[in-house]
N, C-alpha and C positions, 0 to 999 in steps of 0.2 A: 240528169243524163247519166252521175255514176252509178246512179240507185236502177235505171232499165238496163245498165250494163251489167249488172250487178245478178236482177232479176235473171234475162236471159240466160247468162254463166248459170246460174243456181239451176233452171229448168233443162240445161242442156245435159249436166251433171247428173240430176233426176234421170231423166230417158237412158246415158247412158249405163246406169246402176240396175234402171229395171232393166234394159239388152243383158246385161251380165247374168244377171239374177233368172232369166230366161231360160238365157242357154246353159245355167248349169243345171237347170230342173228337165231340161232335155236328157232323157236317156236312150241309150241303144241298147241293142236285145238281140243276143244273137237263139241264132235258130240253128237246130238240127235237122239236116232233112237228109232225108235215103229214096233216093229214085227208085221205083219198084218196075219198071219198065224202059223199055228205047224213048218211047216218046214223052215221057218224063223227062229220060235225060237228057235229048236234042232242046226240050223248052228248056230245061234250067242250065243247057251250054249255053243256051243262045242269051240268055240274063246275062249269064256268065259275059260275053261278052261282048256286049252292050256299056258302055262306058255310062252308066249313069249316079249320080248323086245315091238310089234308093239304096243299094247294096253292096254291100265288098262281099264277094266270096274269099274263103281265107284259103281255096285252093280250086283248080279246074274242075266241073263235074267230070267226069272221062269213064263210071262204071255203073251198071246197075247193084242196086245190093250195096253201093259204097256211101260211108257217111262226109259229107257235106257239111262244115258248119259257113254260115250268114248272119254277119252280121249287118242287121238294121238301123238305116238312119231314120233318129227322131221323126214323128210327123210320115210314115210311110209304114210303119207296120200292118194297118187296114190294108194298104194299097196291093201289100204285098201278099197278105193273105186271101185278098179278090184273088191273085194271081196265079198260086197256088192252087186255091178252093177249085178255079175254072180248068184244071187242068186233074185233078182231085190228086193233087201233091200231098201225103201226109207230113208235118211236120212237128215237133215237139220245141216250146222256146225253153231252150238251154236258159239262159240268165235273161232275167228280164232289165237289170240297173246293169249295164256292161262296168259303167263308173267306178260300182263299189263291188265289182269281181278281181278275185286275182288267179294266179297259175293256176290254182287248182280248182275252178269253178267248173270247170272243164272233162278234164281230166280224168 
């Protein structure tokens, strides 16, 4: 009985090593984007705001010609570049490891 109690702990321990181990190979990426038009920038208001998990904008789209940076959550960079693409958004990714940036990655 102590040796399956023993087992489980051990395998429990395992799973939660590899979740850790996961999410820190998860990176975010942000992106530069510049609306070149109205209807560019009503699509990327409207992201804007839309309360979801894929993106934080780090400030309102509100101009054409104005830079925009977005940041990407792990696991939605495709999704958001479909997004873009259909909309023919151009954008540049500023850093692609958000993790291992600092002030001046930016900048």
């Amino acid at each position: 009985m102590i040796i399956s109690y023993s087992i489980i702990l051990a395998l429990v321990a395992i799973k939660k090593s590899a979740t850790i181990v996961s999410e820190i190979k998860r990176t975010y990426s942000i992106l530069r984007i510049i609306p070149e038009n109205s209807e560019q920038l009503q699509f990327l208001s409207k992201l804007y705001l839309t309360d979801d998990e894929m993106a934080d904008f780090w400030k309102a789209p509100t101009k054409i010609n104005e830079t925009i940076y977005v940041m990407i959550n792990p696991g939605f960079i495709n999704k958001f570049d479909q997004l873009l693409g259909h909309k023919s958004i151009p954008y540049h990714i500023e850093v692609n490891d958000y993790a291992h940036c600092n002030y001046y990655c930016i900048i």
